[in-house]
Phi, psi and omega in degrees: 000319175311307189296308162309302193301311187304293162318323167306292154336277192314304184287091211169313163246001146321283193285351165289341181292302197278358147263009160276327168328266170347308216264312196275348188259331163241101162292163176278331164298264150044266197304314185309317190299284188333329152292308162279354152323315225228005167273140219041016169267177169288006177285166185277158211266331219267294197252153150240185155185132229233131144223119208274027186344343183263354172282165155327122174303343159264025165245186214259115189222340158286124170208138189256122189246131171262130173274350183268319184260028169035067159229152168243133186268341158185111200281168184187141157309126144256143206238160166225154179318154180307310170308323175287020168244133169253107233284137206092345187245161168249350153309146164240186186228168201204146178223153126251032182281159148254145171122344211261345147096030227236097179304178203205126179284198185119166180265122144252137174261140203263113185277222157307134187277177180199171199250136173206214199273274207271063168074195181297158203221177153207156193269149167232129175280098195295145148222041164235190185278347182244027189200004184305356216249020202295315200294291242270310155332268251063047133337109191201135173291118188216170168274158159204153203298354195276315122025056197268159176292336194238149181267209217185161152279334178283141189278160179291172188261190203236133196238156163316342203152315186290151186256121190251192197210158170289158163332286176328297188305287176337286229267339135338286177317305163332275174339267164004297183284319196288326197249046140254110174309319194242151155344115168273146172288090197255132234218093179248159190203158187248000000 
């Protein structure tokens, strides 16, 4: 009888862990601003997509969200610029310069893809005062092979600015963007 209570207890605190997990990898203030961003414009209403700047870089800080069932639909390692590190530290720092090689927090609109040196891409549109300058960047959701699928302990490798992805993660994501008629919202934060 000890041994049921106890296994009882346990899952118990288990699935509490595991939605604080959650709650803490997405906060829900997150999803919300993002929801009322994106209520009555023409963006797409359904999917998102997240980025956690505060997790660790070999852990899962990318997420492709259904925003109508509150779920995430496919988490993945993301890199953040070379600039944004600060030597000594677990902090990061954010631009919107150019040059600064610096990622940039903000609402992006994940435009049209294109094909450029590492393959296929997407354009990303700043659309706040702290990424406006994404275009002009060349800021773009793109892959790169340096990227791992699993997470880690080991830090992710450093991109200009851009949040890249493994292949495998891309082209999950792809799928996601290509079968949207309207624009997804991609939302990175600190």
């Amino acid at each position: 009888m000890k041994s049921l209570l106890f296994a009882f207890l346990l899952l118990i605190s288990c699935s509490q862990s595991k939605a604080q997990e959650s709650t803490e990898i997405l906060p829900k203030e997150k999803v919300s601003e993002l929801k009322n961003y994106i209520k009555n414009k023409s963006y797409n209403q359904d999917l998102a997509v997240f980025i956690n700047f505060k997790i660790h870089s070999g852990k899962y800080r990318y997420f492709v969200y259904d925003l109508k069932n509150d779920k995430i639909i496919q988490k993945a390692i993301v890199s953040h610029g070379s600039g944004s590190v600060i030597p000594k530290s677990t902090h990061l720092k954010f631009s919107n310069i150019e040059g600064s090689y610096q990622s940039s927090l903000g609402k992006y609109e994940i435009k049209e893809s294109y094909v450029g040196k590492f393959g296929k891409a997407y354009r990303l549109n700043g659309l706040d005062s702290t990424n406006s300058n994404a275009m002009q960047r060349a800021i773009v959701l793109h892959s790169f092979g340096c990227i791992p699928d699993k997470e880690s302990q080991s830090l992710a490798c450093l991109s200009l600015g851009c949040p890249m992805l493994s292949t495998k993660a891309f082209n999950e994501t792809a799928r996601h963007l290509d079968q949207s008629k309207k624009s997804i919202i991609l939302y990175a934060f600190y």
